[in-house]
N, C-alpha and C positions, 0 to 999 in steps of 0.2 A: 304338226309333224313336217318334217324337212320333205321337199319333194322328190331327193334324189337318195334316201334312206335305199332304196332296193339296186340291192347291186346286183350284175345277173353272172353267172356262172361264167366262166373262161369260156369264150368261143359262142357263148350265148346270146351275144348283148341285140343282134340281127331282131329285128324286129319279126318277120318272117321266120327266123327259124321260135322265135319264140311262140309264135302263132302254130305251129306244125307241129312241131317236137312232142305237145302234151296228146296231142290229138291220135299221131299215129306210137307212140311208145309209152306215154303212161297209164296205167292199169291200178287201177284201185277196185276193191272187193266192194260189190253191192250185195253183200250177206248180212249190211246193218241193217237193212229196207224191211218191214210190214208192208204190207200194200194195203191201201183202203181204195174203195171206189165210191164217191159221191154223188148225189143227183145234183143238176143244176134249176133254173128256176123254169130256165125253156126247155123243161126234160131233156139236156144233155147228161152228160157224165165228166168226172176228173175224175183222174187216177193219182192218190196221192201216195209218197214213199215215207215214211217215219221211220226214226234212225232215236228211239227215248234212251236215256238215264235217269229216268224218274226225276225230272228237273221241273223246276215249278218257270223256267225260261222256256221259250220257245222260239229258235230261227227259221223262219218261212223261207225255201230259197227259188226262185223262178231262175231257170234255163235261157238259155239263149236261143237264135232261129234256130230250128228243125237242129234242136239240144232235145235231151228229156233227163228227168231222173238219174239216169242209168250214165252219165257222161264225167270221167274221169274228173273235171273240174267243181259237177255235185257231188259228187260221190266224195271226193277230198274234201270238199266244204263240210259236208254233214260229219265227216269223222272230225276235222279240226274242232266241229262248236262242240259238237258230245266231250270232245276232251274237256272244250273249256268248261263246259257245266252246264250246258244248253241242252235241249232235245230238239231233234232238226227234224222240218218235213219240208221235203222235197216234191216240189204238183207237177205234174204232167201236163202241157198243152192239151187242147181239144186235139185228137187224134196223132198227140205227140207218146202213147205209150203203147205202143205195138197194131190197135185197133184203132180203127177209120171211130171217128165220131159219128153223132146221130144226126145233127141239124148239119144245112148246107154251110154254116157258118164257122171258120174254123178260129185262128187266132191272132192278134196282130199288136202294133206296137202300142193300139191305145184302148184295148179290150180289159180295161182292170173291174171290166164287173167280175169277172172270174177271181179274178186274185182277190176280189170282196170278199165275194166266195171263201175264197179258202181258209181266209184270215178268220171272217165269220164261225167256221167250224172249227174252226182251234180253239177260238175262245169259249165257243159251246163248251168244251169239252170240261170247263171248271178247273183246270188244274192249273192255267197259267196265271202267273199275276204281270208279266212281261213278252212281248211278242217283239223282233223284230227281223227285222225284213233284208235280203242279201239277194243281189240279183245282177245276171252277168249280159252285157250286150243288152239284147233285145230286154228281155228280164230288168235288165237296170232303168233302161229306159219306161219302161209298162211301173215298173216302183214309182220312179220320179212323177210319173205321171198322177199315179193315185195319190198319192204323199200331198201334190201339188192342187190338181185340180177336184178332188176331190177331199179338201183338207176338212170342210164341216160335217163330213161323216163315217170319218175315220173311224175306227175304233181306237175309245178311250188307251188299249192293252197296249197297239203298237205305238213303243217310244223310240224306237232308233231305226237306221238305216245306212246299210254300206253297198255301195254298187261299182259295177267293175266294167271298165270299155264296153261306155255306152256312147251310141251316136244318138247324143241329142238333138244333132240335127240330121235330122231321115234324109234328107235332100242331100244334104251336102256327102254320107255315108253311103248313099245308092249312088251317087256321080263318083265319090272316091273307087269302088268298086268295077266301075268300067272303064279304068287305067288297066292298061296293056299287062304291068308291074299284077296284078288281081285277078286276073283273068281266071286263075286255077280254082279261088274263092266264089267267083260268080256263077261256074260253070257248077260247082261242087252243089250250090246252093239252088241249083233250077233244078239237078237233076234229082235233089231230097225233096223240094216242092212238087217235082211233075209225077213222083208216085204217090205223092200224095192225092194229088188231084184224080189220077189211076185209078185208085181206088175208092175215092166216094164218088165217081161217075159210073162203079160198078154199080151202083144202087140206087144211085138215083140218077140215071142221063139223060133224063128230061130238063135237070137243071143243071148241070153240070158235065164237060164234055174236056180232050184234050186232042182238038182238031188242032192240028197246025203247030201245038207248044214248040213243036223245036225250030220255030220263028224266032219264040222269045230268047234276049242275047242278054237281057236286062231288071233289074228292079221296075223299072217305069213300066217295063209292057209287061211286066207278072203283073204289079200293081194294077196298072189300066184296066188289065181283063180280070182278075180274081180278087184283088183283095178290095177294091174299092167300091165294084158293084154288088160284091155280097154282104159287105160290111156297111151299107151305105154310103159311101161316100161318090162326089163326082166325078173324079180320077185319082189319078196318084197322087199330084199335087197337092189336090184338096186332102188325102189321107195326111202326106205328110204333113203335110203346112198343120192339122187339126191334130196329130200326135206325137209329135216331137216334142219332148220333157223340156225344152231351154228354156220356151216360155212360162212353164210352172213352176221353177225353180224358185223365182222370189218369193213365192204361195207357201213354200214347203214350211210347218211349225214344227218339227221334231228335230230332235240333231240327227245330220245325214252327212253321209263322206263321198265323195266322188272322185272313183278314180282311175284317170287316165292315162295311160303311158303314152309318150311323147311319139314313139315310134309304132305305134299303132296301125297297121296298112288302113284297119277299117275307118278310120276318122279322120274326117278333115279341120281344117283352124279351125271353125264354127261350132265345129263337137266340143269345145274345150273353152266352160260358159263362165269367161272371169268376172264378166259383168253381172250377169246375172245371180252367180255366188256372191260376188262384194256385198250384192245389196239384200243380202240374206245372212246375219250372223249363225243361223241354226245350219247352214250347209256350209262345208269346207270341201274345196278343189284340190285334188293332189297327180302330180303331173310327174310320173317319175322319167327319167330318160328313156328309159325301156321297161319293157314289158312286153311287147305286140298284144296281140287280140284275145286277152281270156289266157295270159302267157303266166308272166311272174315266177320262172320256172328259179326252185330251189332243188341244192341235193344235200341232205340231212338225215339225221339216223331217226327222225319223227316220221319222213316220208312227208312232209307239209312244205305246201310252195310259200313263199312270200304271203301272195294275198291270204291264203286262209290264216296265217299268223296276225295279221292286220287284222282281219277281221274280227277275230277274237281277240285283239287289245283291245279295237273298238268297242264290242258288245261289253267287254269286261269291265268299262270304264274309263278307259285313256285315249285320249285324244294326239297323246305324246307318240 
């Protein structure tokens, strides 16, 4: 597929505006959604959203940071596959669907026992003879990862993969992020983390506390303090450096699309892995000029943006 296929609307092409515009003005119905809720294996929970047409396919789709379900660009995805023929289900992070989670342990970019998880109960379910996987941002990256690093125990079911403005590399994505140019994005992003932390210190503040957060200015010092010493790791560094998808890319054995708009605020040159695709024929790099962050804004009397159009050629078949 040509990299500059998506062309963006008159007035659109702003990297930024393409990032904002879906966020604060598009509305899609989550009236397709069942809700199930899961146990996991460390009795947590996942909240998952199902969106069927009796389809013997199934698209698994993972959200982006402090995304859930319910967010204009799931919500569009899951009606786009149902059109093409697919039955969509949509997972909820650990205490991404309205409720604090049970363990101190929430979600991060290299947590895909969850997404095991999920993958796991769909196939339970017998009805699919096809599973594949769609994931934006964080989501893409947490795909890439399993796809990647965990390729010998994949399930047999998932055969494809399409993912959308992902920083595969964490470092370079949290340093892009504290540009002056980002500021609105960082800020956006500590203040959805620090309720979250709000509220499972409600219950449990012997391990968990939010003394001092409005110190943190940054990824690093979120990560330093929360995500790396609950998730094990020895800082941030060590998180990213150990979950960022670049290095799993040449691992990945399924066909997989990756796609990054060139004007992305969230990603820097490193996110955008040509090396590491060459030496992988089952993955393809697509780099459109624009798009911003999770953007690809169309207007059509279908109501579907670009990506979700792509992504159902992809699942359908075409690579064209």
């Amino acid at each position: 597929m040509d990299n500059n296929t998506y062309n963006p609307p008159l007035l659109f092409a702003n990297g930024h505006i393409q990032t904002i515009f879906p966020v604060l003005f598009r509305k899609v119905s989550t009236d397709i959604y069942t809700r199930e809720r899961i146990n996991t294996e460390d009795d947590d929970f996942l909240d998952l959203d199902w969106s069927c047409v009796n389809s013997n396919q199934i698209a698994i789709i993972s959200h982006g940071l402090e995304g859930d379900s319910h967010r204009a660009y799931v919500t569009g995805m899951a009606r786009a596959v149902n059109a093409g023929g697919w039955d969509a289900l949509a997972w909820n992070y650990r205490g991404c669907s309205g409720e604090p989670n049970r363990r101190l342990r929430s979600y991060h970019n290299g947590s895909t026992e969850d997404l095991a998880c999920v993958i796991s109960h769909a196939a339970k379910t017998g009805k699919y003879k096809t599973i594949a996987l769609i994931g934006f941002s964080l989501g893409g990256n947490l795909t890439l990862v399993h796809l990647g690093r965990e390729r010998e125990t994949i399930d047999p079911l998932v055969q494809k993969a399409v993912v959308f403005s992902v920083p595969c590399d964490i470092k370079a994505s949290a340093q892009a992020l504290t540009k002056n140019i980002n500021k609105i994005y960082m800020k956006r992003f500590l203040i959805m983390l620090h309720d979250k932390i709000k509220a499972k210190s409600s219950f449990m503040p012997e391990k968990i506390n939010d003394n001092g957060y409005r110190r943190i200015k940054n990824f690093k010092q979120f990560d330093d303090r929360y995500t790396a010493p609950i998730h094990g790791f020895k800082n941030a560094e060590d998180y990213w450096s150990k979950c960022s998808s670049k290095q799993f890319i040449p691992d990945i054995r399924i066909p997989t699309v990756i796609i990054n708009a060139k004007n992305d605020p969230f990603l820097s040159p490193s996110c955008f892995p040509v090396d590491e695709v060459s030496a992988n024929h089952n993955v393809n790099l697509e780099t459109p000029d624009s798009g911003g962050h999770v953007g690809f804004i169309q207007f059509n009397r279908e109501r579907l943006y670009w990506s979700e159009k792509r992504a159902v050629m992809f699942l359908n078949g075409s690579n064209e």
